[in-house]
N, C-alpha and C positions, 0 to 999 in steps of 0.2 A: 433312710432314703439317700441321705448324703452318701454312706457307705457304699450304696447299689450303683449311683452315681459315678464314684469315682473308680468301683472297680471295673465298670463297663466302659469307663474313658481308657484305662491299663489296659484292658482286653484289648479294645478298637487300636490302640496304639500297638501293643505288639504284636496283633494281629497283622496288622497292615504293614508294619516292620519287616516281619518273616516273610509277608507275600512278595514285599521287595526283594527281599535276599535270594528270594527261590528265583523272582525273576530276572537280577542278576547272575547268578550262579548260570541259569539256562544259557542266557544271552553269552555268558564266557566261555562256556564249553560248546560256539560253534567257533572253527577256527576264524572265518572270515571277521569275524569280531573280535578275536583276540589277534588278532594283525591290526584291525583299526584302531583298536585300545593301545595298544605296545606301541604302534607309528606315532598318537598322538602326543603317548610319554616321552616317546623318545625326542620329540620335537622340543621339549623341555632340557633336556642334558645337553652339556657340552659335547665336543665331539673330542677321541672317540666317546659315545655312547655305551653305556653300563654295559647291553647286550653285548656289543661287539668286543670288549674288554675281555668279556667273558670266553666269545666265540675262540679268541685270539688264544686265551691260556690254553683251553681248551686242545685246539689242534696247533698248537705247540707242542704241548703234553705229548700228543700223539705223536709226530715228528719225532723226540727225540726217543719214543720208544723203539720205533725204525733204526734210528740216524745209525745203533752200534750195528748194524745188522746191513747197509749198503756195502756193498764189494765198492775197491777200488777202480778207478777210471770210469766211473759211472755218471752222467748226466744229471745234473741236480735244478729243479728248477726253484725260483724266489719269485715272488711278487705279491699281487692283488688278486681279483677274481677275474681280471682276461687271462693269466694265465692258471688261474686254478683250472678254469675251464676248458685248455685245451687236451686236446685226445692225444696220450703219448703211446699209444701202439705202434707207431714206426720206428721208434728208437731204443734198442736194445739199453737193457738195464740203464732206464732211468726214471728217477725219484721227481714228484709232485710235492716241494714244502711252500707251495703257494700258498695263501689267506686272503681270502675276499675280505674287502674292506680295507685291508693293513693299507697305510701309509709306509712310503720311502724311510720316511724318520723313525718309525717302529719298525720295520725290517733292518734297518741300518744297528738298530740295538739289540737283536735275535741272534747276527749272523752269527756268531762267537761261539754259537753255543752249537753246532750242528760239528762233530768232531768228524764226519763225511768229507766235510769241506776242503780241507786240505790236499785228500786226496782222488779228489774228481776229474773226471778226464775233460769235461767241459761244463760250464754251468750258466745259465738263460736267468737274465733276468729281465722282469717288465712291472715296472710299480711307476707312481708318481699321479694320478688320478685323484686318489684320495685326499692326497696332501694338495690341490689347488680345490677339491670340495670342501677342502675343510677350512680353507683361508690361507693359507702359504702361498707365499709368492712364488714366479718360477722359478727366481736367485735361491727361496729356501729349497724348495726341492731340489733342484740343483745339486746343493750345499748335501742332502742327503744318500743323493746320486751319488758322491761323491765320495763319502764317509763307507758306502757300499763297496764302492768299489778300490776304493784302498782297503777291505779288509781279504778280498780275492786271490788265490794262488799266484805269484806272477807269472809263472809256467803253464799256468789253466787255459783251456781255450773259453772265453766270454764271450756271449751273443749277449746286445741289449737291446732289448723291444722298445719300441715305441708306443705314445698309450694312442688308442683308438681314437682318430679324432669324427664326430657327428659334425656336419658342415649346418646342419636343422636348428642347433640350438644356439644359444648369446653366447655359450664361453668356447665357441670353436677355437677362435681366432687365436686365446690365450693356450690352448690346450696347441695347436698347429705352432708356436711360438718357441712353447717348451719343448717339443719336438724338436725343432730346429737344432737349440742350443744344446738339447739333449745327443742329437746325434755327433756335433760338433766336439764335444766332452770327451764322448765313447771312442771315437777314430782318433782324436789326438792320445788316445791312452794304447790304440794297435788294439781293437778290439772292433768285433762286428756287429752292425746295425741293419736290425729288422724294422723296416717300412709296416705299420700298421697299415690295416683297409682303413680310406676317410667316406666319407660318408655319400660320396658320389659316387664308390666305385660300385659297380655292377658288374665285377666279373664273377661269375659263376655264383649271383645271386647273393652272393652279399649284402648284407643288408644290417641294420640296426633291430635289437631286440626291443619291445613296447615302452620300455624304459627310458629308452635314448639312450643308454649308456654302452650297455653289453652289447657285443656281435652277436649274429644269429652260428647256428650252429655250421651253415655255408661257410661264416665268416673268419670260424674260431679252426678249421680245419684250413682253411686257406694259410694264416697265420702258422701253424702248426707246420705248413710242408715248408713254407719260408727257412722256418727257424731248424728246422729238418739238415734243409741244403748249406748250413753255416756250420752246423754241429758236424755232418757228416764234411766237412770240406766240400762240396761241389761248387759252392761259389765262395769269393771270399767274405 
């Protein structure tokens, strides 16, 4: 009787074990739950986060399978995800090695490695978002800004964006701050400064994506003709 006992408590045990497993297994293979699962681990790591570490080798990797294979005088762009996102159809032969996510201080230790670089005819950069999400001050980013762009052709034509400031959320003020001194950086070096959209502007519908972080696709094209008219020379 003890025997019947105890193999019907094993049974109920890993019976009820398995029913778990299958009911986790299910619940992982819909995505909307493995974004809830992955956000809530990541919420655990330091930043950057494992994923993103990951994302970053990733399309590097891919970058430098490109990098021998760009013609020279070609437009190269650097940053985060405002410019991974913009649409480069108006500009003849040029390269997208943006990375959503990357911080000023992680592109500041990539550049090196893009053998493109030297010989581009103009090259856009817009990062520094990341690195005031991640806890840097505006002096570090700054400081990263900086490390960027002394590694630049000196003969290059440089455009440097500005990051998008949202006027809706608490770190506007700091984000419009680094702006500031970011532009101030860029012109004392003879170099040109793209005015992101803030978060008030409503021309041509501009506007903030659900996140509050990213432009909308209005926003990211608006951006795009700016940085357009610096590259092509139309404005200085």
């Amino acid at each position: 009787m003890d025997k019947l006992h105890t193999f019907s408590f094993w049974t109920g045990f890993w019976g009820a074990t398995a029913v778990f497993a299958t009911a986790i297994v299910m619940l992982a293979s819909c995505p909307a739950v493995q974004d809830g699962l992955l956000w809530r681990l990541e919420r655990l790591q330091s930043s950057p986060t494992l994923s993103q570490r990951i994302f970053e080798r990733r399309l590097v990797g891919h970058h430098l399978s490109l990098d021998g294979r760009v013609p020279p005088a070609s437009t190269l762009f650097f940053g985060d995800s405002h410019i991974q996102a913009l649409p480069l159809g108006g500009l003849p032969s040029a390269y997208n090695f943006a990375i959503g996510g990357e911080s000023a201080q992680r592109l500041a230790l990539r550049l090196s490695r893009y053998t493109s670089l030297p010989l581009a005819g103009a090259v856009v950069i817009g990062t520094g978002t990341n690195d005031l999400f991640e806890g840097r001050s505006v002096a570090q980013t700054l400081d990263a800004w900086g490390e960027i762009l002394g590694q630049l052709p000196k003969a290059t034509k440089v455009v440097c964006v500005e990051i998008p400031v949202n006027l809706a959320v608490a770190h506007a003020a700091r984000h419009e701050a680094f702006n500031r001194q970011l532009a101030q950086l860029c012109l004392q070096k003879g170099h040109s400064v793209v005015s992101s959209p803030r978060g008030d502007d409503t021309t041509a519908n501009i506007a903030f994506s659900a996140d509050g972080v990213h432009l909308n696709a209005a926003g990211s094209q608006w951006l795009m003709e700016r940085i357009e008219e610096r590259v092509l020379k139309k404005v200085p």
